[in-house]
C-alpha positions, 0 to 999 in steps of 0.5 A, spaced: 260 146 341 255 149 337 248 148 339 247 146 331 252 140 333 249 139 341 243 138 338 244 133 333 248 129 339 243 129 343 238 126 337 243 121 337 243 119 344 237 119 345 235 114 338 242 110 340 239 109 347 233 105 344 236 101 340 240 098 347 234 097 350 232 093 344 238 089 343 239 090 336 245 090 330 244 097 328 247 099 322 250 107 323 252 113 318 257 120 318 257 124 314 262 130 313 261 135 307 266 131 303 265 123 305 259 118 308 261 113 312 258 107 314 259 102 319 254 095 322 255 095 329 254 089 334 248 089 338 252 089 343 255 095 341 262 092 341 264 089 335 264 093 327 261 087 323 262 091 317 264 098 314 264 102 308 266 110 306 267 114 300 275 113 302 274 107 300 279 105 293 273 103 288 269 109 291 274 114 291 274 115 285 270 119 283 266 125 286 265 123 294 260 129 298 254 127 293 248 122 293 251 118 288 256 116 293 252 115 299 248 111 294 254 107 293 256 107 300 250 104 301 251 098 296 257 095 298 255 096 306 249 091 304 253 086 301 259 087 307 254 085 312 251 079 309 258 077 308 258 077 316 252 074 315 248 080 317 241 082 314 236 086 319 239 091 322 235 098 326 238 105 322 242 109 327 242 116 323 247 119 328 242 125 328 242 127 322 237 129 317 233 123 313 234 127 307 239 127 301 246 123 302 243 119 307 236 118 304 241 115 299 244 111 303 239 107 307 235 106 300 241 103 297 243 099 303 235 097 303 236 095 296 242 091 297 239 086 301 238 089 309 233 089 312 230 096 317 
């Protein structure tokens, strides 16, 4: 692996390692250069509550490896979580940089209705 990649693994772990601990719905993010992906995860870490991506019919359409998408994204995993019945969560940003496409995302999913 790369060391570009092993770091971003190990950020992860070590962010995922706390929200055990702390026993917390998290609300967890991919990104690829072309799709997002977004799903609730149970505090226990067994169960997917919810989940959303570019590869989604509705979100398809249109371009999927930009913020507009990851906005989007962010929207419909808000409103698939309330569903479930899911308003606080903790923010698992996989490693990934909070900038862009995932700066999008958090702001949308904050904005529709979930709180982190």
């Amino acid at each position: 692996m790369s060391e570009k990649r092993d770091s971003r693994l190990r950020r992860a772990r070590r962010s995922r390692v706390k929200m055990r601990e702390l026993c917390v719905t998290r609300l967890t993010i991919h990104r690829t250069p072309r799709h997002m992906y977004a799903q609730v995860i149970s505090a226990e870490g067994d169960k997917v509550l919810a989940s959303a991506s570019t590869l989604d019919k509705d979100l398809r359409s249109g371009a999927t490896g930009n913020a507009e998408a990851a906005a989007s994204v962010g929207k419909l995993i808000a409103e698939r979580a309330k569903a479930a019945g899911v308003t606080q969560v903790a923010f698992d940003r996989s490693g990934f940089r909070y900038h862009g496409r995932v700066k999008a995302l958090a702001d949308a999913a904050r904005e529709g209705g979930l709180e982190f």
